[in-house]
C-alpha positions as a printed NumPy array, in Angstrom:
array([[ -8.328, -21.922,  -7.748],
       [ -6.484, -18.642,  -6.612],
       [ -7.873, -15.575,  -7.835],
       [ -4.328, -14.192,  -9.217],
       [ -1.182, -16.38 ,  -9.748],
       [  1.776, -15.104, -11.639],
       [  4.724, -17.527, -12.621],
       [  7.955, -16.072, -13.552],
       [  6.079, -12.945, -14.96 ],
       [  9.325, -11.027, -17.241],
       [  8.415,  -7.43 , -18.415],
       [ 11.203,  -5.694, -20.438],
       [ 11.371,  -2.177, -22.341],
       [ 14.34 ,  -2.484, -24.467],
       [ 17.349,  -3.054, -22.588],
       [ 15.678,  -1.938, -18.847],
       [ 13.815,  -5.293, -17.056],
       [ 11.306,  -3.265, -14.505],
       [  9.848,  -6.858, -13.973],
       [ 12.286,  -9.747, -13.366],
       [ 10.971, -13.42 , -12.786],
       [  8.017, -12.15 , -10.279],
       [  6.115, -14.799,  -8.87 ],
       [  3.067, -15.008,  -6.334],
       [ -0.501, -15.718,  -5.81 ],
       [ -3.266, -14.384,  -4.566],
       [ -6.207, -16.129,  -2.952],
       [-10.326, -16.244,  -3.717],
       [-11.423, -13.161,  -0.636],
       [ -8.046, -11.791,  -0.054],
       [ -6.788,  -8.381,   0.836],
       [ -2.813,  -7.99 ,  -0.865],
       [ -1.235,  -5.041,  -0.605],
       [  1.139,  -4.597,  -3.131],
       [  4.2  ,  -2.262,  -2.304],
       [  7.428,  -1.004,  -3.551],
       [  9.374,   2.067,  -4.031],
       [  8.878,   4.291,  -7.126],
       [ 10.485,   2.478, -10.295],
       [ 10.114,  -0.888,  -8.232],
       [  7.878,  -2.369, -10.561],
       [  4.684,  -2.789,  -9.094],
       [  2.688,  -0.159, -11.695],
       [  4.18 ,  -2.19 , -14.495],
       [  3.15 ,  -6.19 , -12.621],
       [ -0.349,  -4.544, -11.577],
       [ -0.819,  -3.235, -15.641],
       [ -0.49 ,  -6.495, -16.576],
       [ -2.762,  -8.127, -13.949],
       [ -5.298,  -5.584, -15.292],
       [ -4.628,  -6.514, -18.945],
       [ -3.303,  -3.255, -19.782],
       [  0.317,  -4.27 , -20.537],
       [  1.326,  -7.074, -22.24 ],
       [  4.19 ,  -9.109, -20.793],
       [  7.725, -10.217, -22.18 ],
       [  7.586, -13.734, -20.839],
       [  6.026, -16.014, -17.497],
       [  2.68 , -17.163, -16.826],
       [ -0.148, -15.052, -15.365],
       [ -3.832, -16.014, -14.673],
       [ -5.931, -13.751, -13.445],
       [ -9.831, -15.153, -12.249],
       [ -9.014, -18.168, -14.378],
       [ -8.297, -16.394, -17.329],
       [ -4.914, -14.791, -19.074],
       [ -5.564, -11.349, -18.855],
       [ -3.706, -10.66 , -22.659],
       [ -6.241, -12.356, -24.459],
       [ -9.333, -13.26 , -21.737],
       [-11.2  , -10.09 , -23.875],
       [-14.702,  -8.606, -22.426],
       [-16.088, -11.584, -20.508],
       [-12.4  , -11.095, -18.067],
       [-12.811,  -7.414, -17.816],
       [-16.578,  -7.822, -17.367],
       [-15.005,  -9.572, -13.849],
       [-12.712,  -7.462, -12.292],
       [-12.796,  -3.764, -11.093],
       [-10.16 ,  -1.116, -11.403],
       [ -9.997,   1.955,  -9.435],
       [ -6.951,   3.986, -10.47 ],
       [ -4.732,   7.024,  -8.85 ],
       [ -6.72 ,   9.395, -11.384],
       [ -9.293,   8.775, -13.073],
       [-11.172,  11.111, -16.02 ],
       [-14.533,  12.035, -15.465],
       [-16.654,  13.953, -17.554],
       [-17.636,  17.254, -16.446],
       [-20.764,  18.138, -16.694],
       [-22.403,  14.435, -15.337],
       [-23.716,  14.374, -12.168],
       [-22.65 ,  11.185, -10.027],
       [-25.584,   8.999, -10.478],
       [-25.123,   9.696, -14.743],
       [-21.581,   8.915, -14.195],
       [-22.165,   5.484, -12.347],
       [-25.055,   4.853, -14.354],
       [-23.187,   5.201, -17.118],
       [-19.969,   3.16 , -16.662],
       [-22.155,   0.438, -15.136],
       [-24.089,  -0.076, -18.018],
       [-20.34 ,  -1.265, -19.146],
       [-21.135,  -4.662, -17.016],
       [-23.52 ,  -7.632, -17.433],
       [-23.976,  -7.461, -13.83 ],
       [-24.011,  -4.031, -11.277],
       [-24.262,  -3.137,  -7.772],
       [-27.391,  -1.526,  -6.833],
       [-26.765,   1.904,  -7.315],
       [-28.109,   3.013,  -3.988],
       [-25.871,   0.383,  -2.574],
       [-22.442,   1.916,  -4.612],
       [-23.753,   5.774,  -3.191],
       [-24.087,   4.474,   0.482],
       [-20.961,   2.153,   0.573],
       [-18.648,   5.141,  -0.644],
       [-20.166,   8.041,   1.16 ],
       [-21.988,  10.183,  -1.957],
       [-25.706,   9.515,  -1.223],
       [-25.853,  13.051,  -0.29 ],
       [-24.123,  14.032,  -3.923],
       [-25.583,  11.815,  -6.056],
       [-27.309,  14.964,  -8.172],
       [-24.272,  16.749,  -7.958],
       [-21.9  ,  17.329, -11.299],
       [-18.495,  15.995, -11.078],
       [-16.679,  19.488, -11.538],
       [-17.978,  20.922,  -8.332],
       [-16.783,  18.521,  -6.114],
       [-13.583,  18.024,  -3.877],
       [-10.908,  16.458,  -5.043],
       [-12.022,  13.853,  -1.897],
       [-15.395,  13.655,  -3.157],
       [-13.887,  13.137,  -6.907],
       [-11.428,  10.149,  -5.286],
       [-14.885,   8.648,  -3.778],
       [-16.252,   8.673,  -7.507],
       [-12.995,   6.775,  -8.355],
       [-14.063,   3.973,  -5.445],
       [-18.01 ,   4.042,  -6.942],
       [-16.711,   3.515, -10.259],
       [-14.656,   0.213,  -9.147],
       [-17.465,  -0.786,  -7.362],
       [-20.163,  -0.408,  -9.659],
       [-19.662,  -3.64 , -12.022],
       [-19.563,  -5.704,  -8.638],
       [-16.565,  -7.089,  -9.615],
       [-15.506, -10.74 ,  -8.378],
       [-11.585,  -8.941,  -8.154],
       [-10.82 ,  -5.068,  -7.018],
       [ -7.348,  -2.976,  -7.997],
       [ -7.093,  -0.27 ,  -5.456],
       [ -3.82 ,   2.025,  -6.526],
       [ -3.61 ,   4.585,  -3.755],
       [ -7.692,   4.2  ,  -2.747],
       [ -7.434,   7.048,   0.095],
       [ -5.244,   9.727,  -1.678],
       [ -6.54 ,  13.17 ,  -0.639],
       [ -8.576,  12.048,   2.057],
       [ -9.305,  13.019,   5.315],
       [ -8.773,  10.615,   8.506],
       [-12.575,  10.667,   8.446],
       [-12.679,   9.932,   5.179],
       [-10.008,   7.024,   5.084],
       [-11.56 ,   5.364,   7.731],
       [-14.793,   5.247,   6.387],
       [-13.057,   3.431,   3.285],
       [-11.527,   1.218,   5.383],
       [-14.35 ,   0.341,   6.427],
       [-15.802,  -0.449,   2.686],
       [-12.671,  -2.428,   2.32 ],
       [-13.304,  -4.313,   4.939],
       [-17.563,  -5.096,   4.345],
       [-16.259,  -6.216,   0.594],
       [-14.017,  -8.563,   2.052],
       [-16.434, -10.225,   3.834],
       [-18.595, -10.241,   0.603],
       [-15.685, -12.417,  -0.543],
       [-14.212,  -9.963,  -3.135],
       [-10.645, -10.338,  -3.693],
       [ -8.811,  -6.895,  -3.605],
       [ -4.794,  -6.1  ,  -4.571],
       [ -4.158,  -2.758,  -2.949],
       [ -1.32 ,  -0.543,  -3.452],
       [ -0.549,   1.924,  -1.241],
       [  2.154,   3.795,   0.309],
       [  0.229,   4.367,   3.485],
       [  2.035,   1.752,   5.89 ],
       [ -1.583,   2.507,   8.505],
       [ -3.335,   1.306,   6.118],
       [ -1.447,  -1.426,   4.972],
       [ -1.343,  -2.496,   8.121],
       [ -5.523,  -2.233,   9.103],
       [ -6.239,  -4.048,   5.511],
       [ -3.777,  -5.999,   4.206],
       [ -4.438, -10.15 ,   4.852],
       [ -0.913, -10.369,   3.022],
       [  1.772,  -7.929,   2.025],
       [  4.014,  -8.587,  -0.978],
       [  7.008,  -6.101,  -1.65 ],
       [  8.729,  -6.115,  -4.774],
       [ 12.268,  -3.741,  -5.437],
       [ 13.827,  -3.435,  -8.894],
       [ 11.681,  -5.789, -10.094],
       [ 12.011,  -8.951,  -7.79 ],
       [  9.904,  -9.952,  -4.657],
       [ 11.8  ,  -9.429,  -1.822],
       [  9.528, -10.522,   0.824],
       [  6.098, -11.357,   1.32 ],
       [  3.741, -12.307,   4.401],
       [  1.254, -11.246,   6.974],
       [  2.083,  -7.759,   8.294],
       [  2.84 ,  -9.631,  11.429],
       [  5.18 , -12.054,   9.695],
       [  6.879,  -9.106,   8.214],
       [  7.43 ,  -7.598,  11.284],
       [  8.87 , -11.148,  13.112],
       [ 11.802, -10.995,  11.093],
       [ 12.928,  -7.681,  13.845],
       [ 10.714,  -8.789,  16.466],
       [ 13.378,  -8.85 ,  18.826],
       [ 14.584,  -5.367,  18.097],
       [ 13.86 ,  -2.093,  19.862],
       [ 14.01 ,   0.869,  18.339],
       [ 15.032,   3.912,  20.156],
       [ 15.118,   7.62 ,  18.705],
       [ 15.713,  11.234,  20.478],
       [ 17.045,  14.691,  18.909],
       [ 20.323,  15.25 ,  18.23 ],
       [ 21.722,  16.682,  21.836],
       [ 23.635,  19.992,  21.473],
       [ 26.364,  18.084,  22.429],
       [ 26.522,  15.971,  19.84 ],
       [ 30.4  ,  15.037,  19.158],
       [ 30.274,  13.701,  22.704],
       [ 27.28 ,  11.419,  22.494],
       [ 28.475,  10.011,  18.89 ],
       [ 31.57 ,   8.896,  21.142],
       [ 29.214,   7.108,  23.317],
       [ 27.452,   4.742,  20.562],
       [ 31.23 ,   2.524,  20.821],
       [ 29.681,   1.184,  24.18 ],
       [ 26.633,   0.412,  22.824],
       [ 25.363,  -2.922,  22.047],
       [ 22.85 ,  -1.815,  19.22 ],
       [ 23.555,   0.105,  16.132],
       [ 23.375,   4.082,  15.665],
       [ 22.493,   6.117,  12.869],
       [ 21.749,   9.835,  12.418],
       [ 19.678,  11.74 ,  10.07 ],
       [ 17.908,  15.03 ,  10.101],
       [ 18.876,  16.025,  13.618],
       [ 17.508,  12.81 ,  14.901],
       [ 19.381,   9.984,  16.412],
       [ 17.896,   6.567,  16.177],
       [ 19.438,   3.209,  18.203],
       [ 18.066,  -0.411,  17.084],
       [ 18.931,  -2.479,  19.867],
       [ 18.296,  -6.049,  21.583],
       [ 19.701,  -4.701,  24.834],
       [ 16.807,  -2.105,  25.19 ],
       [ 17.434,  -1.416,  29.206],
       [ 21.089,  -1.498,  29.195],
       [ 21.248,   0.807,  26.282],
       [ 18.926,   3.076,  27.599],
       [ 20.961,   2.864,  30.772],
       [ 24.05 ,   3.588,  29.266],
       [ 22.065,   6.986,  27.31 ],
       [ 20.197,   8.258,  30.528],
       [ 23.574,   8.037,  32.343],
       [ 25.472,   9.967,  29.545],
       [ 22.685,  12.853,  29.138],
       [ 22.703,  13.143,  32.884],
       [ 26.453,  13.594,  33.548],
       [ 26.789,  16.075,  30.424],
       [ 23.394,  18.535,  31.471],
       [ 21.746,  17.546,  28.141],
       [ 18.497,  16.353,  27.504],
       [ 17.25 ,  13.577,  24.878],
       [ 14.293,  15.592,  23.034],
       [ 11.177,  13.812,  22.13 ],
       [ 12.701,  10.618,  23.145],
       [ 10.78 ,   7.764,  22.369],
       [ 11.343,   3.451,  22.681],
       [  8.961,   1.531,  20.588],
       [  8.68 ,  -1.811,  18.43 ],
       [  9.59 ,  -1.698,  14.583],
       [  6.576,  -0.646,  13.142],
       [  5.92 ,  -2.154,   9.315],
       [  7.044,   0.885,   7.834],
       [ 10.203,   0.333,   9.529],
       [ 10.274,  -3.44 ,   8.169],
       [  9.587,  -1.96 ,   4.942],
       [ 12.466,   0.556,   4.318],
       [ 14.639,  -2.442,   5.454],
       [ 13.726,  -4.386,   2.96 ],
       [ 13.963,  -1.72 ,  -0.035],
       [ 17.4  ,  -0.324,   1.642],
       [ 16.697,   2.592,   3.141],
       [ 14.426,   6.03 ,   1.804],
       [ 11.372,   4.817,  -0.508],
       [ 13.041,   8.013,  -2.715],
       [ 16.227,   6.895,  -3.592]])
């Protein structure tokens, strides 16, 4: 049986649908990432996963169970680590996990929690005098500590160093193998990318695509994508993108060409910047990367 699997899932307040006939499933051990723009939905689908927000109409089952009415034995299952989470003050870390865990008929070794997220060292310290790093590691412990059979990670690395997020990774990674089931959100695309088994994005409520980031990605695979700064001469070079095969665009002093013709549009550039005396700043000619894929697919800045 999957671990998620959401039929047709309908979430209305009053006369705005944020969720509108979502449907997808999620397999026993997988890593999902979840992603959308802001207002896309996901919070709302992911709040209902969690049992947190009821639904309007569609099916959802969650570890076997309907998350509405599966009560303490479904929570007792699942682990939830939010963007922020409240912690009292004045515990240290070990009261804190100690604590919550005592929430579950069934806990990680604590030992085992401290190492996996990086607070051995802490584990006597009180909650108020650490980072807000070290406080987003609590957050991780706290998911962790119930050893749940299915982990919600909303933003896991926010306010993290490189250090820091690789070393989650890295947890992310060991609890797959452990056969946990994890939907992430996230609006790191580097991360997405190093986790994710699948990638499901939704926009205005709908899934729009879904796949393996390399699936994603297939769907330009044939594209190059070339970008420099805006030239100084830049009336004259906008005349030039007529004789080129791939399509222009400019934004924010940048220029950016998505081509199929890679070496005769980069001919056809070189040639122009050489006969005006104008360089192509920071010019660079790579493969769509998935963030690329992924402002396709939600039509253009995350923002909007």
């Amino acid at each position: 049986m999957p671990a998620v699997v959401v039929e047709n899932l309908v979430k209305d307040y009053g006369t705005l649908r944020a969720v509108d006939g979502l449907s997808f499933t999620v397999e026993q051990g997988e890593v999902v990432a979840l992603l959308g723009p802001n207002g896309a939905g996901k919070s709302t689908a992911v709040e209902i996963l969690e049992g947190h927000r009821t639904r309007t109409s569609g099916q959802v089952t969650v570890m076997g169970a309907d998350p509405a009415t599966g009560g303490a034995a479904f929570r007792d299952r699942i682990g939830i680590v939010l963007q922020e989470c409240g912690i009292e003050r004045e515990l240290t870390i070990t009261e804190a996990l100690n604590h919550y865990g005592a929430c579950y008929t069934r806990t990680r070794p604590l030992d085992e929690v401290l190492e996996l997220t990086g607070l051995t060292d802490l584990a006597d310290r009180r909650t108020h005098q650490l980072s807000g790093g070290q406080k987003r590691r609590i957050d991780l412990a706290l998911g962790l500590i119930g050893d749940p059979d299915l982990l919600f990670l909303d933003e896991p690395t926010t306010g993290f160093d490189p250090s820091a997020r690789r070393q989650a990774w890295d947890m992310v990674r060991g609890l797959r193998t452990l056969g946990t089931t994890i939907l992430l959100t996230s609006h790191y695309m580097d991360e997405v990318e190093a986790l994710a088994d699948r990638v499901l994005v939704i926009n205005q409520g709908k899934l729009v695509a879904q796949g393996t980031p390399d699936e994603l990605r297939a769907g330009i695979a044939d594209t190059t994508l070339v970008r420099f700064d805006q030239p100084a001469n830049g009336g004259t070079v906008q005349e030039l993108f007529g004789d080129l095969t791939g399509t222009a665009t400019a934004a924010n002093n940048r220029i950016e060409i998505r081509t199929t013709n890679p070496t005769g549009d980069l001919h056809r550039l070189t040639d122009w910047a050489l006969k005006h005396d104008q360089e192509l700043g920071h010019l660079e000619v790579t493969r769509p990367t998935l963030e690329d894929v992924y402002l396709d697919l939600i039509g253009g800045d995350e923002n909007e």
